[in-house]
C-alpha positions in Angstrom: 68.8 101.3 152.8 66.2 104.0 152.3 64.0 101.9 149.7 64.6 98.9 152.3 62.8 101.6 155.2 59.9 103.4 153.0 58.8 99.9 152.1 58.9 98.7 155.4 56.6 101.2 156.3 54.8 101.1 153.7 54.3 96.9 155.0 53.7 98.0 158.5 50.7 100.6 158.0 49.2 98.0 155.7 49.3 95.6 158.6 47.6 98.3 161.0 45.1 98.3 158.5 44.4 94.8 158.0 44.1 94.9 162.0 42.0 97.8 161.9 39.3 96.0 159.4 39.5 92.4 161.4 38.8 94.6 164.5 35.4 96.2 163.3 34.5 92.7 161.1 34.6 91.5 164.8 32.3 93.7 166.0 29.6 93.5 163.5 29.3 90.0 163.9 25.9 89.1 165.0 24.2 87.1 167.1 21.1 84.6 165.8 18.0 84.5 168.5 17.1 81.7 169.8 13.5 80.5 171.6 12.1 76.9 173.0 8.9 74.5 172.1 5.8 75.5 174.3 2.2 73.9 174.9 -0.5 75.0 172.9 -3.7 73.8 171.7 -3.7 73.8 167.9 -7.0 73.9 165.9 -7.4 73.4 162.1 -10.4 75.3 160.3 -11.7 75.4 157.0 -14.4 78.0 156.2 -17.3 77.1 153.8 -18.8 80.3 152.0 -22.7 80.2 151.1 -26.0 81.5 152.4 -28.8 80.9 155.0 -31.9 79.5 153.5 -35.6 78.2 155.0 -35.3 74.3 155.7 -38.7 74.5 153.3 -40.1 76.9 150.9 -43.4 76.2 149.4 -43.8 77.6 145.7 -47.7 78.2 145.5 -48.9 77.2 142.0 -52.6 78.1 140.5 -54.9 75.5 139.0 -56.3 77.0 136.3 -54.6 79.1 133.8 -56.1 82.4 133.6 -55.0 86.5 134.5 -54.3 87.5 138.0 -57.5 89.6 138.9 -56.6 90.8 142.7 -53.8 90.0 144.9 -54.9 90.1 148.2 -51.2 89.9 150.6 -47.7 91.8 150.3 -44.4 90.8 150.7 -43.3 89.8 154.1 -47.0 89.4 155.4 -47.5 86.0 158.3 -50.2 83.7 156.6 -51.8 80.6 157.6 -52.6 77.6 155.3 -55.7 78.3 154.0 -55.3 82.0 153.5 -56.4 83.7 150.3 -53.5 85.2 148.7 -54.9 86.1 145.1 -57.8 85.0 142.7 -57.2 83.9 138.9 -59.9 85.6 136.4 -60.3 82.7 133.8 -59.9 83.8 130.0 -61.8 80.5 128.1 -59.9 79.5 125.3 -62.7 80.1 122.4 -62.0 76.7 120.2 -62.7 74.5 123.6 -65.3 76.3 124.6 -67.6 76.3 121.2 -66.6 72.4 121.8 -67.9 71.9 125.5 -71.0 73.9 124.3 -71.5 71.2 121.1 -70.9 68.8 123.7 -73.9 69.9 126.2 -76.1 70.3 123.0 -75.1 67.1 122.1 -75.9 64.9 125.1 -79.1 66.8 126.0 -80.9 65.3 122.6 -79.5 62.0 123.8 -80.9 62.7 127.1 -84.3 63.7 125.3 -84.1 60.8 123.0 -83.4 58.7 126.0 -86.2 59.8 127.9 -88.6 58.9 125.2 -87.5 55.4 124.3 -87.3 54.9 128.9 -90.9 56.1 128.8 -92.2 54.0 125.7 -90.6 50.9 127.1 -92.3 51.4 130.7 -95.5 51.6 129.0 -95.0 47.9 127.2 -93.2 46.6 130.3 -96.6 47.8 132.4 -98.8 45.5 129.9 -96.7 42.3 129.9 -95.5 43.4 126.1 -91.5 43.3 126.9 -89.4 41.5 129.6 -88.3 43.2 132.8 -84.6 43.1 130.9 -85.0 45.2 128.1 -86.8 47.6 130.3 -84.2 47.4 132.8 -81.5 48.4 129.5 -83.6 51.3 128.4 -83.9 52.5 132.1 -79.6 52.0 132.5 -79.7 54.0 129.1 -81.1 56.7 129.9 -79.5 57.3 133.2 -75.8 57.4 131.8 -77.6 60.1 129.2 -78.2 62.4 132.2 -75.0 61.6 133.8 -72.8 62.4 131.2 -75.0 65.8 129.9 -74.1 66.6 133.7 -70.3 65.6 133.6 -70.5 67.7 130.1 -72.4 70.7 131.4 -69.7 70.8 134.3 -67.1 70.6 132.1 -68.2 73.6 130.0 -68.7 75.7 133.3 -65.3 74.4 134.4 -63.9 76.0 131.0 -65.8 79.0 131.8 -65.6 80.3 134.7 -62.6 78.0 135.6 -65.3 76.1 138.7 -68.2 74.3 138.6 -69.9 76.5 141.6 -70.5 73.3 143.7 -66.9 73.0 145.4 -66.0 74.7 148.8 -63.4 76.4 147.5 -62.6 77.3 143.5 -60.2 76.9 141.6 -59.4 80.8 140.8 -58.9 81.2 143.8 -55.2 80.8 145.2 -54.6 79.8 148.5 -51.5 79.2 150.9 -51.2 75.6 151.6 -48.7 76.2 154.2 -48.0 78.7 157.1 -45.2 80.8 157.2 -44.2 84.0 155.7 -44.4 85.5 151.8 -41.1 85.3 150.8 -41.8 86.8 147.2 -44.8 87.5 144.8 -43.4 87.7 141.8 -46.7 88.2 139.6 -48.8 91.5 139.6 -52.5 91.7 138.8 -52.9 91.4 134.7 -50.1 89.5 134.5 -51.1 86.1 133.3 -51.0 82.7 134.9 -50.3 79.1 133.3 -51.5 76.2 135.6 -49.2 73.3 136.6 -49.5 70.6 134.8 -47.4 67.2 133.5 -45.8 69.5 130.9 -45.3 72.7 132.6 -44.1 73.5 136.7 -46.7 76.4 136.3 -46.4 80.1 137.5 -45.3 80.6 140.9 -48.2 82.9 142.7 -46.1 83.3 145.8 -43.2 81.3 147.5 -43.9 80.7 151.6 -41.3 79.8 154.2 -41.5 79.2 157.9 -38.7 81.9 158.5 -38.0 80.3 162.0 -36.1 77.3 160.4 -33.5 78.4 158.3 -30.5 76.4 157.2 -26.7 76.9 156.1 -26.0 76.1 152.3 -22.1 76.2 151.1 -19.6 74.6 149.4 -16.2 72.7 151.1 -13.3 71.7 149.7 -12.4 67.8 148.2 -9.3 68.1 149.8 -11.2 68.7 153.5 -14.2 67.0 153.1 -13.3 64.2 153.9 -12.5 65.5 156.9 -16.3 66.2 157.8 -19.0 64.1 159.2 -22.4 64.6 160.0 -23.7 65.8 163.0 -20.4 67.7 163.8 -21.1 71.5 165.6 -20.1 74.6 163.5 -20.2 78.0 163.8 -22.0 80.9 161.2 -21.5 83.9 160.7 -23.6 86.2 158.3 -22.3 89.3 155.9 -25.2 91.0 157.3 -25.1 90.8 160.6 -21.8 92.0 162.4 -19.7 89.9 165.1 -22.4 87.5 165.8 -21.9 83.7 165.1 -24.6 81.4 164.9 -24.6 77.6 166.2 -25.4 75.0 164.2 -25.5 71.2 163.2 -23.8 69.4 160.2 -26.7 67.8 158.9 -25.8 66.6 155.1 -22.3 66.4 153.0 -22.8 65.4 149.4 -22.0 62.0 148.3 -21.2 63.7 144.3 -19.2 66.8 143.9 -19.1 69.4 141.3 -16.3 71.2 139.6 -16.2 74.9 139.9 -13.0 76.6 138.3 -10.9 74.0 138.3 -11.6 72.3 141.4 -14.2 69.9 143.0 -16.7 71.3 145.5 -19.3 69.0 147.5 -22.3 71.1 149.2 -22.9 71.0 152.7 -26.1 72.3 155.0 -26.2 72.7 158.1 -29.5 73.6 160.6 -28.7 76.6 161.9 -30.0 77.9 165.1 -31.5 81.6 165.4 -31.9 84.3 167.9 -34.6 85.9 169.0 -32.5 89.1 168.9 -32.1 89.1 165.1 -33.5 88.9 161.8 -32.5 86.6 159.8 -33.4 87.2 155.9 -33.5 84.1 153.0 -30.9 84.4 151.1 -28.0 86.7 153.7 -24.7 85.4 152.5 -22.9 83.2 154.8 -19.4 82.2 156.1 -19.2 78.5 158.2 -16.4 78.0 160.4 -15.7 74.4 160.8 -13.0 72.4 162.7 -11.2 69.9 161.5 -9.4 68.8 163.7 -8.5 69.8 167.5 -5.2 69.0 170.0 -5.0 70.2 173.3 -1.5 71.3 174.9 0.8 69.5 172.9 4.3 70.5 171.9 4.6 73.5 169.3 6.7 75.7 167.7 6.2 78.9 165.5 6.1 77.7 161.5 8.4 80.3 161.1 11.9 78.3 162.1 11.0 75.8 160.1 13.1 75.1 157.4 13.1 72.7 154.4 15.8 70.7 153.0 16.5 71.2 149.4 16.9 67.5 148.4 14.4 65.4 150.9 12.1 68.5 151.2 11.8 67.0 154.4 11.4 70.0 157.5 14.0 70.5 160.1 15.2 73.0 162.8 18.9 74.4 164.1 19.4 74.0 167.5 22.0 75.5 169.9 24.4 73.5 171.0 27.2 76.0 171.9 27.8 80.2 171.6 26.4 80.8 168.5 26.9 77.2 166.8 23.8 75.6 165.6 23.2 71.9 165.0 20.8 70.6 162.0 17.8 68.7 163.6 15.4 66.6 161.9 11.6 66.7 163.3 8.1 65.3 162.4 5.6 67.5 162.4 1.8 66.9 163.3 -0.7 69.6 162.7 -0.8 73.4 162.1 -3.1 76.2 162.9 -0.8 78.7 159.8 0.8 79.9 162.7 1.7 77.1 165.0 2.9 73.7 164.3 2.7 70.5 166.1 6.1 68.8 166.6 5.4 64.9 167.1 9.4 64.2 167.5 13.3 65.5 167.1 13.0 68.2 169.4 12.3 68.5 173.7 11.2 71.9 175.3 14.4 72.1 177.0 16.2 72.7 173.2 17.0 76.3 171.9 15.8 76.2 168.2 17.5 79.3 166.1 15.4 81.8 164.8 16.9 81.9 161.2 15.3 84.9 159.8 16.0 87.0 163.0 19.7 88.4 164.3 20.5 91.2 166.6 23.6 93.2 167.1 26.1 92.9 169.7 26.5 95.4 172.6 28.3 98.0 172.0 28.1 98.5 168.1 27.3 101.6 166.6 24.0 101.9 165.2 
């Protein structure tokens, strides 16, 4: 009788206990958040990163090689086409000229020889001796003897001194052809100069830019440019210049793209328009915001209660159809902003979705 008692007891406190731990389970039990669809305008962006360049820089080339002898502008400087920027100090090469010189010498006994048989030939044309035509041929020869001793002595002159003297303007001297600003002279005086020919693009003198027109130059995505058409208003913003966005137009997308680590870039460039405020340098590295793609007030939820099944991969919500008892919805889904989500169908604005990575305690439990 007293085993049958002490393990009664024992039977009964381990009841209390059992009652004591389904009491506090109770208590901890929590309670999932809930929150409904809303209107919201949902805008997907893509940013293109590149730099701001002039729609046209000029690379100003010399004519005649030779060393630079005086530079006349600086960096930076406002010139107008025309304007002398630096003159070229010609430096003959020695085996051409000795040949030009043979040349002159050359030609000028043909002229003299010329001139003799011209005058001998007038005198027997004057006394009926010869016909007018052979007259006329030693007249014609000695003409093209003069002209080419002059195309020869101009020649050698030209080899010399890098212009004949007769033109307005020479060749050692180095003009801007355009107007604009000098963006960079990357020579100094004594270095030396090759001039542009079918075999060489020449030394660059000076490179001039109208500073006033400068364009957007990046690189998008394959997987958004498609997305893109010309003509389409973006917005650019410059490393340089703090919380200040330019305008500007969509004006090529390139019809061949080029792999950079791994994936396909196309360029893009876009006209961008300046302020007066502002400076705007060649060259200022560059951020374009572009949108894709716009909706205005249509039905969203936060991308964080989505979840995924593990079989269809397919997205879906829980929504409350009871006190804390959840129902697995499936919904289609439009587009998303990384933040919000555009739901296209499964769900109304009256429904509660769960917030599944969210709970909160119940009233009255100890902290």
């Amino acid at each position: 009788m007293k085993k049958i008692l002490i393990f009664g007891g024992i039977a009964l406190a381990l009841i209390a206990v059992l009652i004591w731990f389904g009491k506090k389970n109770q208590k901890s039990t929590i309670d999932y958040e809930t929150e409904t669809a809303f209107k919201e305008t949902i805008v997907t962006k893509t940013v293109a990163t590149g730099k701001v360049t002039p729609l046209e820089e000029v690379e100003i080339k010399p004519q005649i090689s030779g060393i630079i002898d005086k530079i006349y502008l600086e960096e930076g400087q406002q010139v107008k086409k025309g304007d002398l920027i630096a003159t070229v100090r010609v430096v003959p090469n020695e085996q051409n000229l000795i040949s030009a010189r043979g040349n002159v010498s050359n030609l000028e006994l043909n002229v003299s020889n010329s001139k003799i048989s011209y005058d001998r030939n007038k005198v027997l044309f004057e006394k009926g001796v010869i016909a007018r035509q052979e007259f006329e041929n030693a007249e014609l020869a000695y003409n093209q003897a003069k002209q080419n001793l002059t195309n020869a002595q101009n020649n050698y002159q030209i080899i010399k001194k890098g212009s004949t003297g007769s033109g307005g303007s020479a060749n050692t001297n180095i003009r801007a052809t355009t107007s604009g600003m000098i963006l960079e002279i990357p020579v100094k005086e004594g270095y030396q100069v090759i001039q542009s020919n079918n075999f060489n693009e020449g030394t660059t003198i000076a490179s001039i830019a109208d500073m006033s027109k400068m364009i957007f130059e990046g690189q998008v995505d394959e997987a958004e440019v498609g997305k893109l058409t010309e003509g389409r208003e973006i917005e650019v913003s410059l490393g340089a210049i703090d919380k200040k966005k330019f305008p500007a137009k969509l004006t090529f997308i390139a019809p061949k793209g080029t792999e950079q680590n791994g994936a396909v870039q196309f360029k893009i460039k876009a006209d961008v328009t300046l302020d007066d405020e502002f400076f705007v340098r060649a060259g200022y590295s560059a951020n374009a915001e572009i949108v894709l793609e716009k909706k205005d007030s249509v039905l969203s939820i936060k991308e964080s209660l989505l979840q995924f099944d593990k079989k269809t991969e397919k997205p879906y919500v829980e929504v409350k159809t009871g006190d804390q008892e959840f129902e697995k919805r499936d919904i289609e889904l439009g587009i998303s902003d990384g933040i919000n989500v555009e739901v296209l169908s499964g769900i109304t604005s009256d429904d509660e979705l769960k917030i599944w990575n969210k709970t909160s305690k119940k009233e009255g439990e100890n902290e």
